[in-house]
C-alpha positions as CSV (number, residue, x, y, z in Angstrom):
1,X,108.5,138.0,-43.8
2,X,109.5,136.3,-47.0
3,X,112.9,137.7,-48.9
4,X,112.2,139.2,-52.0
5,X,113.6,136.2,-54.2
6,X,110.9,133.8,-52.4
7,X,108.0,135.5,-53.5
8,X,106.6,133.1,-55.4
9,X,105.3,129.6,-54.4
10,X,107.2,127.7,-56.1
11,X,110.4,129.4,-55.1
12,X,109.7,128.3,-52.0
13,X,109.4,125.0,-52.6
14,X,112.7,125.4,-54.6
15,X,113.8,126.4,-51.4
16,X,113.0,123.4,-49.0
17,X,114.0,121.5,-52.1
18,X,118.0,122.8,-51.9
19,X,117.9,122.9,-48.2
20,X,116.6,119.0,-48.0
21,X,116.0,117.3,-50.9
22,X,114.9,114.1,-49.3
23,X,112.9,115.5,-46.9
24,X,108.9,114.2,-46.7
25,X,106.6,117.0,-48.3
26,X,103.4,115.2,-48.8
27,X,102.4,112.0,-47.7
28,X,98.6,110.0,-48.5
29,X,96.9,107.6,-46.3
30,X,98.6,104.5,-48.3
31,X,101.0,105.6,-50.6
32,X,104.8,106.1,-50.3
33,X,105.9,109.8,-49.0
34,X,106.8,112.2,-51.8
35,X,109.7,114.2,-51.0
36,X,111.1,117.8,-51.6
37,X,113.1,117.1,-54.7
38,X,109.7,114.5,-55.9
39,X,107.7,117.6,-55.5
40,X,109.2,119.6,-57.4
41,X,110.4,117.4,-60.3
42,X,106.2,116.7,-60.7
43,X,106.2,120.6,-61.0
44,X,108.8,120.6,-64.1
45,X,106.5,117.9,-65.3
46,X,103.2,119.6,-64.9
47,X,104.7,122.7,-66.7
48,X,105.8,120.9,-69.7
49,X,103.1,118.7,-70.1
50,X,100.8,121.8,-69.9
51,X,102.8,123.8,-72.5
52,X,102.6,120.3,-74.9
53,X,98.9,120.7,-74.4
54,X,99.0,124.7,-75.8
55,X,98.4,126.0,-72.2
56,X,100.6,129.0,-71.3
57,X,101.2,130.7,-68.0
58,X,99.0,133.3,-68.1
59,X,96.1,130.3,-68.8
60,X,93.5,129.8,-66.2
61,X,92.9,126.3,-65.6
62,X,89.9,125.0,-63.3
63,X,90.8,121.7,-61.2
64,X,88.3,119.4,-59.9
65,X,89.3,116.2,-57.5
66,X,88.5,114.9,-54.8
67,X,90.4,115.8,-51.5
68,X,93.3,113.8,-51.1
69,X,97.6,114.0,-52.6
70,X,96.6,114.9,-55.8
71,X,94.3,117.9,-54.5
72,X,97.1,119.0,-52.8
73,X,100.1,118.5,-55.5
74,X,97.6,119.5,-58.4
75,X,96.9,122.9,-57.2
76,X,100.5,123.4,-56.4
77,X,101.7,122.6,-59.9
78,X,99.1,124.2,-61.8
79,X,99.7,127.5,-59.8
80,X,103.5,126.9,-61.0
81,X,103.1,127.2,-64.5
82,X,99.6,129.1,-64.4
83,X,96.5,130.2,-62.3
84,X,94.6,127.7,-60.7
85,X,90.6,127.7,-59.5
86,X,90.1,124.5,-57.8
87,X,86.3,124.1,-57.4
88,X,84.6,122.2,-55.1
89,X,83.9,118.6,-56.9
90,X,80.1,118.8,-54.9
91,X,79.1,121.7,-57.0
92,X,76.1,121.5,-59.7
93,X,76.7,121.9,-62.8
94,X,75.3,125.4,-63.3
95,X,77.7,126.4,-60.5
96,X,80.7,124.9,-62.0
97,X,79.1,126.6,-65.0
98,X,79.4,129.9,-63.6
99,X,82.3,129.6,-61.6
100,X,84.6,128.1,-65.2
101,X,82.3,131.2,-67.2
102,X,83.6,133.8,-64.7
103,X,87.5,132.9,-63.6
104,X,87.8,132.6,-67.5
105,X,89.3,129.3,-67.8
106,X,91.2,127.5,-70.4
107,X,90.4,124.2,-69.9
108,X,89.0,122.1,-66.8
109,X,91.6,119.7,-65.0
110,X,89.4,116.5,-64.0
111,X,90.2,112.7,-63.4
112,X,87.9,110.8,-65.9
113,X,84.6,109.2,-65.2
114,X,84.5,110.7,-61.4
115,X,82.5,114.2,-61.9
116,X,79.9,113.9,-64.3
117,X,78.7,117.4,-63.6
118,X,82.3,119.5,-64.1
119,X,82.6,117.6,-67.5
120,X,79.0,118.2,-68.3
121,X,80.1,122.3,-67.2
122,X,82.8,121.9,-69.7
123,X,81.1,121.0,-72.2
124,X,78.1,123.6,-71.8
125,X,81.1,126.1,-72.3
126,X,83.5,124.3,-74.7
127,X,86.3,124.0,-72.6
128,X,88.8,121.4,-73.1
129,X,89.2,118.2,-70.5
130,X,93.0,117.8,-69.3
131,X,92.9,114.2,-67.5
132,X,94.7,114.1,-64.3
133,X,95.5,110.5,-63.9
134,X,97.0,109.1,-60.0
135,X,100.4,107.2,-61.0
136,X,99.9,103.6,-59.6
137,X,102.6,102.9,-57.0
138,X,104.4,106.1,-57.1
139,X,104.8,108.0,-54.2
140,X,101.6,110.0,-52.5
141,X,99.9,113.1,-55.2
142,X,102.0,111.7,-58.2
143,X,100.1,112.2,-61.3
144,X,100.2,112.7,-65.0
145,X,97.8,114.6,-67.3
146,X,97.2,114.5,-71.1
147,X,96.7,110.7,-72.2
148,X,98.5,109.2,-69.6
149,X,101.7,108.7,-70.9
150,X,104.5,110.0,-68.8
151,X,106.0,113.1,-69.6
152,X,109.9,113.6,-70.7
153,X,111.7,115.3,-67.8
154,X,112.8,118.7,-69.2
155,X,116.1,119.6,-70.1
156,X,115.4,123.3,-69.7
157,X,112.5,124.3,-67.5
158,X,110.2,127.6,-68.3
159,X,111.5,130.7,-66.0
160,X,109.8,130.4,-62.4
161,X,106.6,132.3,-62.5
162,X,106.8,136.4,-61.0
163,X,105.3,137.6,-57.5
164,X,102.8,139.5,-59.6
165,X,101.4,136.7,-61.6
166,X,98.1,135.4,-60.7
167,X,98.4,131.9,-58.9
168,X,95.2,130.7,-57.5
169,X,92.0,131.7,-58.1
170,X,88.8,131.8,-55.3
171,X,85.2,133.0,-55.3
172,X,83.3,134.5,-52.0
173,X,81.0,132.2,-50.5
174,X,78.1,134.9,-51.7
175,X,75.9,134.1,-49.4
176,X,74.0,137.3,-49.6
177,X,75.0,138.6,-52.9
178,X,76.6,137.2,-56.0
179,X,79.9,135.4,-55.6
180,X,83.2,137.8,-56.1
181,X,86.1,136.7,-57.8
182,X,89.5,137.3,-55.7
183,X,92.9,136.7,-57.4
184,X,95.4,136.1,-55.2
185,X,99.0,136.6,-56.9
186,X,102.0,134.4,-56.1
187,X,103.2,137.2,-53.5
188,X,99.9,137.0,-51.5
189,X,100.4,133.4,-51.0
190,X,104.1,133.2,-50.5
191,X,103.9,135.9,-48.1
192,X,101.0,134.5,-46.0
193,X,102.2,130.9,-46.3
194,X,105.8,132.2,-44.4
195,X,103.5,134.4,-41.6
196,X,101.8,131.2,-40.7
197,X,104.3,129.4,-40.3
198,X,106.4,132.0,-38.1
199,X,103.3,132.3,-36.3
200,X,103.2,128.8,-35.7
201,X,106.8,128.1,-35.3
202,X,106.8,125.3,-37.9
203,X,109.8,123.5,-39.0
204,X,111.5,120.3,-40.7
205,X,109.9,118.1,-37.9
206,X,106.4,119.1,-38.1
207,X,103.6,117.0,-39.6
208,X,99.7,118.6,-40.6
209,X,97.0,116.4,-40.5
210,X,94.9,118.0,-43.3
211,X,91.0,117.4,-43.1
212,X,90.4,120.9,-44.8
213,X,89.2,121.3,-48.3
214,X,91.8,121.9,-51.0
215,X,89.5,124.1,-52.9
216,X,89.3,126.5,-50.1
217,X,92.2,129.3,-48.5
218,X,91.9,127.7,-45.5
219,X,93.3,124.1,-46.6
220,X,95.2,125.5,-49.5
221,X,97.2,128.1,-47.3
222,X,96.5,127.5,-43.6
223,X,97.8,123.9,-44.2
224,X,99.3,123.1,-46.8
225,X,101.6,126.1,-48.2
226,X,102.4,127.0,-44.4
227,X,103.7,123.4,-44.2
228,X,105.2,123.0,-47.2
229,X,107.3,126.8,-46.9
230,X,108.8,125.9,-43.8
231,X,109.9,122.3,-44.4
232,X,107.4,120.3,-43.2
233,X,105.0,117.5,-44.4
234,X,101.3,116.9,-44.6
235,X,99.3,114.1,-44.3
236,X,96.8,114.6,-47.4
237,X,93.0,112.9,-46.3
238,X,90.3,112.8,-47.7
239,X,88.7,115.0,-46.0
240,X,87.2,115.7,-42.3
241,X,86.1,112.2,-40.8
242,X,85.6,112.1,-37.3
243,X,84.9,108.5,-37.0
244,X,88.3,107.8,-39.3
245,X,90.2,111.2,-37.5
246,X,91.3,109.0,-34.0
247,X,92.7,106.5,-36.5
248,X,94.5,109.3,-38.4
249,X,96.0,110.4,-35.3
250,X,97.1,106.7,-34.1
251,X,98.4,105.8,-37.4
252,X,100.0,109.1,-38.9
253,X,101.9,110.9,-36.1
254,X,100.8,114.5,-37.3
255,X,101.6,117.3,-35.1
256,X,99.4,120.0,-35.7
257,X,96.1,120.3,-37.2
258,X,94.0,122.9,-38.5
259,X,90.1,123.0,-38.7
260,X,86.7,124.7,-38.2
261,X,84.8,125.2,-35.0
262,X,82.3,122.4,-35.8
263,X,84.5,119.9,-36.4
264,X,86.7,120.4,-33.5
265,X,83.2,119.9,-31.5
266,X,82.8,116.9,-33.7
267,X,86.4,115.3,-33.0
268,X,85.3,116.0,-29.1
269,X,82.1,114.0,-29.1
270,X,84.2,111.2,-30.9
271,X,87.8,111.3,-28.6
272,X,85.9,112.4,-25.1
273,X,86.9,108.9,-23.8
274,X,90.9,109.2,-25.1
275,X,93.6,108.9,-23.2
276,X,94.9,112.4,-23.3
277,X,98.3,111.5,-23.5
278,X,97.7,108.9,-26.6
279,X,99.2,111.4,-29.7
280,X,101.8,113.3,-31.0
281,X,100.3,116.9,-31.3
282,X,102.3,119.7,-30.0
283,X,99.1,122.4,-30.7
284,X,95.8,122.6,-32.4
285,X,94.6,125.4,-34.8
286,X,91.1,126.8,-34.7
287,X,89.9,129.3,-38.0
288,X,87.2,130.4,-40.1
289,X,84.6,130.9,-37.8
290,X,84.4,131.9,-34.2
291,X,85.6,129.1,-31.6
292,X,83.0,128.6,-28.6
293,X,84.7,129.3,-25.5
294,X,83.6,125.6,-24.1
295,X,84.6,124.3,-26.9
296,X,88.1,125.7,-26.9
297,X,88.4,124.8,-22.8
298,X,87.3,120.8,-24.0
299,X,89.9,120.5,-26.8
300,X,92.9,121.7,-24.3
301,X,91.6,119.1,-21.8
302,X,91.5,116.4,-24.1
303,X,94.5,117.0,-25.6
304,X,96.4,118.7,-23.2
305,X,98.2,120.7,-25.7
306,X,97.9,124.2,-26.7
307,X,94.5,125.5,-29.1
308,X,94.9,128.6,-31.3
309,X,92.1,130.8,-32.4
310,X,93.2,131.8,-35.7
311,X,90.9,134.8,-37.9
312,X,91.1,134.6,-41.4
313,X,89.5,135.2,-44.9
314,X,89.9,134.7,-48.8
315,X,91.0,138.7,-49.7
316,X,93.7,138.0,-47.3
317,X,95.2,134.9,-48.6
318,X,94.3,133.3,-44.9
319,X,95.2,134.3,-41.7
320,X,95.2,137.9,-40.7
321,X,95.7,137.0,-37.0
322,X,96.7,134.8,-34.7
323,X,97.0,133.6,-30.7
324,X,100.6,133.2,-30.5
325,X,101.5,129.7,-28.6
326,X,103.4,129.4,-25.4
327,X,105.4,130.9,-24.1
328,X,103.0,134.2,-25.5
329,X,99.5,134.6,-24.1
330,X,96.4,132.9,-26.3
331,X,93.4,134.9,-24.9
332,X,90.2,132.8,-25.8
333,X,87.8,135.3,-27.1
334,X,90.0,136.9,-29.5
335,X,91.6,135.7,-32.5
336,X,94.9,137.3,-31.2
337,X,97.5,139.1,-32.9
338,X,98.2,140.3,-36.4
339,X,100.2,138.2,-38.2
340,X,102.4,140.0,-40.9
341,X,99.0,142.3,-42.0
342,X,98.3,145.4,-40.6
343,X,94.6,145.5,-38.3
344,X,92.6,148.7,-37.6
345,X,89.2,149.5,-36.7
346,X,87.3,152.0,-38.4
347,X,83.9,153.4,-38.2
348,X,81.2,154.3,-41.2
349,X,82.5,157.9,-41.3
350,X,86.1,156.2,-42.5
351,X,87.6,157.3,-39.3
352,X,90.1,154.9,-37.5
353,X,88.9,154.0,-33.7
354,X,91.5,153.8,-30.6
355,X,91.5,150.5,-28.7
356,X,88.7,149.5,-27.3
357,X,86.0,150.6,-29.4
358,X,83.9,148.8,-31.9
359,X,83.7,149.3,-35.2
360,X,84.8,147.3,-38.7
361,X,88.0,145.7,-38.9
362,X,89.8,146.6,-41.7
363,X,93.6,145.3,-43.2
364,X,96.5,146.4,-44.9
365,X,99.5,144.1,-46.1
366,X,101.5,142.0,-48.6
367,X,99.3,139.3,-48.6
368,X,96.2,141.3,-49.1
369,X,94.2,141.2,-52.3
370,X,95.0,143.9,-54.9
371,X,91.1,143.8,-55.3
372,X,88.4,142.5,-56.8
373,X,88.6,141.0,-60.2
374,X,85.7,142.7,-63.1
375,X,84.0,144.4,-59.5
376,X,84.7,147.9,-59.9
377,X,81.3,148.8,-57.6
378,X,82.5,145.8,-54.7
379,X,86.3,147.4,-54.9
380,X,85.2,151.0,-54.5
381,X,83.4,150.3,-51.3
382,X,86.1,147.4,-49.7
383,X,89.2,149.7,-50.1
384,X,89.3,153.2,-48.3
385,X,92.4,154.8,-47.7
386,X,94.2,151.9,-48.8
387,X,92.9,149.5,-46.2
388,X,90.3,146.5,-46.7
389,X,87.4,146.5,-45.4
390,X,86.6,143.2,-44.1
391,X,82.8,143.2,-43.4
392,X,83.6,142.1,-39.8
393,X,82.4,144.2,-36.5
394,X,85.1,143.7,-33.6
395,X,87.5,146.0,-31.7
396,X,91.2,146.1,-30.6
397,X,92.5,145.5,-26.8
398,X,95.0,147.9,-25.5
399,X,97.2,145.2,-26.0
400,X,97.1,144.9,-29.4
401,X,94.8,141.4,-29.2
402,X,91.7,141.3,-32.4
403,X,88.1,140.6,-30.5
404,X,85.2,139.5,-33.0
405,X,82.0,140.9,-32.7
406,X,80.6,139.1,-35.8
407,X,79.9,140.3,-39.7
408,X,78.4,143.4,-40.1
409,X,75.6,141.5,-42.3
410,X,74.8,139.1,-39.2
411,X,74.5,141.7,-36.7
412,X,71.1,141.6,-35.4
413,X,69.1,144.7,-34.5
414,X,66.4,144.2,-32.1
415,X,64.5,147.3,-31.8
416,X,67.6,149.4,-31.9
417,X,69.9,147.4,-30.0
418,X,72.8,145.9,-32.1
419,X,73.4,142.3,-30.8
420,X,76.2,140.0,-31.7
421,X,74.8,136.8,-32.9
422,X,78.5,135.0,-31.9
423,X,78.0,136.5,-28.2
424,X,74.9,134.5,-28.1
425,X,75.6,131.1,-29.8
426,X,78.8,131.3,-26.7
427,X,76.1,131.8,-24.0
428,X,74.2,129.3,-25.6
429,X,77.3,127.2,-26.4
430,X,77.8,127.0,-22.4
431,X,74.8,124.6,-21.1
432,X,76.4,120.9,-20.6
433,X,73.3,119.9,-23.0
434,X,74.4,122.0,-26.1
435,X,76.4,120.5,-29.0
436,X,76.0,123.4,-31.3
437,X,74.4,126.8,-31.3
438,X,73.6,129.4,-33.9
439,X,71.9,132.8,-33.1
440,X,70.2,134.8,-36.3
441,X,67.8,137.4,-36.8
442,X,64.2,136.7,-36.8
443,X,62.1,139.2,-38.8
444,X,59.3,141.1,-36.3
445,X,56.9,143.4,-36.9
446,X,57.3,145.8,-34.5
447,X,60.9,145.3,-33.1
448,X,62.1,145.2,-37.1
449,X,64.2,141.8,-36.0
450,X,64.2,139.6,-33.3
451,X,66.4,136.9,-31.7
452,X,66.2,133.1,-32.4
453,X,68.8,130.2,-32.4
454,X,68.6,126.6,-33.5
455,X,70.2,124.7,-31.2
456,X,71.5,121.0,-31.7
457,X,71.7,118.8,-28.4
458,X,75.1,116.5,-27.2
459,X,74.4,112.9,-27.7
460,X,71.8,111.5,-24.6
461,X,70.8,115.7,-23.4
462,X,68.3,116.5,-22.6
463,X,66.7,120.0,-22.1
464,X,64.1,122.4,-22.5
465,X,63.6,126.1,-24.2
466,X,62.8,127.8,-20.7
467,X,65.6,126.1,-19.0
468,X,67.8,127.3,-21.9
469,X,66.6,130.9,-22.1
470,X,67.0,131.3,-18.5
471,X,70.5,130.0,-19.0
472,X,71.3,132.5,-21.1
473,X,69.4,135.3,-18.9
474,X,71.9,134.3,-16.2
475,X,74.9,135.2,-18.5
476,X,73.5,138.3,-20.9
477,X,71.4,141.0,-20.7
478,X,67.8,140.6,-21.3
479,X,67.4,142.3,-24.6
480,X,70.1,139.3,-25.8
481,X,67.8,136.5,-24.7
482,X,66.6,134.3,-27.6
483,X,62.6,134.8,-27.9
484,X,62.6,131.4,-29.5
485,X,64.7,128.7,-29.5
486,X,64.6,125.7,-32.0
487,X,65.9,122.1,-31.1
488,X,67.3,121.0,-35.1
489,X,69.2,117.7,-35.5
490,X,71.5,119.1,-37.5
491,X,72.6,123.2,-38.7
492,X,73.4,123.8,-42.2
493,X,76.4,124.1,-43.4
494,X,78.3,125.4,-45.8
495,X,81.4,123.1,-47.9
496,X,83.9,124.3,-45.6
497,X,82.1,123.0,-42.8
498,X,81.1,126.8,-41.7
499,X,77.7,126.8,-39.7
500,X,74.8,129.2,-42.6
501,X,73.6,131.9,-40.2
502,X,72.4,134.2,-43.3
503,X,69.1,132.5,-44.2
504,X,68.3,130.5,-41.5
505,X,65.1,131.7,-40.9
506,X,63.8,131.0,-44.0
507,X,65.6,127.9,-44.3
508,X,64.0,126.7,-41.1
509,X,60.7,128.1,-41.9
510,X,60.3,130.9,-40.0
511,X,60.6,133.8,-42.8
């Protein structure tokens, strides 16, 4: 774990900075690398060009920009000399509405002309624009804000920011209820960013192809911050592109990446035909949402390199476990060990389970949320005991490996018998013909729910609903079988790329 004077993120960066001044942090598709020492010198920058503007550290400031360097550096200044919300630039504007009403920004951070909708939000609520404007030339995520003109280097630079402050600022994906505001402090990141990387062995040589969000933990932390707190560099797209990604590969040399189920099965239907042998990889990362076992199998063979399950979430500033790489066991199936947090399973009652049975995984640690923020209702039932309560169904092995049953919410109970929807997407996930699969619940008027899944067929597959539900007899127990099965050309998705299984059935007009 992190030592106490390296708490914060940019202390860490200070760090790296010290050790290897010159050393690549971020690099951009085109532009010169930005090193260590660059990174942090646009941090004293940022800081003092903010506290020209009348912003303050404990200001709030939402950022809006496309994914790419300045994604990536703007976040990590902002959270240097305040909290930072970056919001996804696709949002409407009564969602960037809400989501600048309820973080309680100060201003909105924005590039102009390129999001009519976050300055339209702005306005609606009075906020002041800060322009972020990309320095011509300069290396990769080097901007400047305010009118452009470049800021005086300062001659005495604020004192660094404390592990308590509040450094970045996320909302739930409230799928089923309102969105819930989670502050994560400068602790929760540091802490997690240094787990990752242990987990992940990452040093001075290693390179991240990020095709993650930057508005999201997963990008923000799983990527970049593990990266950046051990020494190492990311490549800074624009985001997921599987027809660009074999390029990225060719051109880039990254070692690692880091991504969602769907796009890994994406990347495969693209790459099936490459040589395995043609990259520089040394592992691939697998998180926020469960990873098919076919689909895990398909990316070792055509990479040849090692694939980590990873389970994470937002309250936990990222990962809360991990499979550990070679020479330690990665068990597909399970997201693996913990990873600097604490795992348990409990049951309704509040009682924690012994291995082996099932029951809601709940988490303890420094890089767990202090709670909810204006939620008193959401905290009271999330924190028993001091543990979080994660909303996920899964058990421990004697071994001390974390197995996913799926979210409590998604559970589906036919009659009586609880099914888990992930069990039956992997069945599903199985047949040759399959591309993706999604179970959900099906409302029925006897049974209460029943069992569908839309499926979406591999490129030039063929196959039928009986065939498939016969498949799946073969491999689960009959009360698991889909009733019916729905052939979709595509799933919906959510920003981060995370297949909607809430709502489905309405969504595909069955409800």
């Amino acid at each position: 774990m992190s030592r106490p004077d390296a708490l914060t993120v940019e202390a860490l960066l200070r760090e790296q900075s010290a050790r290897q001044p010159d050393a690549v942090s971020i690099l951009g598709l085109e532009a010169p690398p930005l090193t260590a020492a660059g990174l942090t010198a646009l941090i004293d920058r940022t800081r003092l060009a903010l506290r020209a503007l009348g912003f303050g550290a404990r200001d709030r400031l939402g950022l809006v920009l496309a994914n790419g360097p300045e994604a990536a550096t703007g976040f990590l200044a902002i959270a240097a000399s305040g909290a930072c919300a970056p919001l996804n630039p696709a949002y409407t504007q009564a969602e960037l509405e809400f989501a600048l009403a309820d973080i309680g920004a100060s201003a909105l951070v924005v590039p102009e002309g390129r999001f009519p909708a976050a300055e339209a939000a702005a306005g609606a609520l009075r906020l002041p624009l800060v322009r972020l404007h990309a320095v011509e030339g300069a290396p990769a995520g080097v901007f400047q804000l305010g009118t452009g003109q470049q800021a005086p280097t300062p001659t005495q630079p604020d004192a660094l920011r404390g592990p308590d402050d509040v450094a970045l600022l996320l909302h739930t994906s409230g799928t089923t209820s309102r969105p819930k505001l989670v502050p994560l402090r400068q602790r929760h990141l540091a802490t997690s960013a240094v787990a990752i990387a242990e987990a992940l062995g990452l040093g001075p040589a290693d390179r991240c192809l990020n095709v993650m969000p930057l508005f999201h933990v997963h990008g923000l932390v799983g990527a970049l911050l593990s990266s950046l707190s051990a020494g190492a560099s990311v490549i800074c797209t624009p985001g997921f592109h599987a027809l660009r990604f074999s390029s990225w590969l060719d051109d880039h040399a990254p070692t690692w990446f880091t991504a969602v189920p769907t796009m890994h099965q994406a990347i495969l239907a693209r790459l099936a035909r490459r040589p395995p042998e043609a990259h520089t990889l040394r592992f691939v990362r697998s998180c926020s949402a469960p990873l098919p076992p076919r689909v895990h199998r398909d990316l070792e063979a055509c990479f040849r390199v090692p694939v980590v399950e990873a389970y994470g979430m937002t309250e936990a500033a990222h990962q809360i476990a991990c499979n550990p790489l070679p020479p330690g066991q990665r068990r597909p199936g399970s997201v693996g060990l913990p990873t600097g947090t604490s795992v348990a399973i409990m049951d309704d009652g509040g009682r924690l389970l012994p291995p082996g049975e099932t029951g809601e995984i709940v988490i303890r640690g420094p890089a767990v949320t202090d709670g909810y923020e204006r939620n008193e209702e959401a905290n009271a039932s999330a924190f028993v005991d001091g543990w979080f309560r994660t909303g996920d169904q899964g058990w421990l092995g004697a071994d001390g490996y974390v197995h996913l049953a799926g979210r409590l919410k998604e559970i589906i109970n036919r009659g009586g018998e609880k099914i888990s929807p992930v069990e039956v997407d992997g069945a599903l996930a199985d047949h040759p013909a399959v591309r993706f699969a999604v179970a959900f619940a099906l409302p029925h008027d006897t049974l209460g729910e029943d069992i569908a899944a839309a499926v979406v067929l591999a490129e030039g597959e063929t196959v039928g609903e009986s065939e498939l539900r016969a498949f799946v007899r073969e491999r689960l127990a009959a009360f698991k079988v889909p009733s019916r099965i729905l052939f979709v050309g595509e799933i919906p998705k959510g920003p981060t790329g995370k297949l909607q299984r809430i709502g489905l059935a309405s969504a595909l007009g069955l409800s």
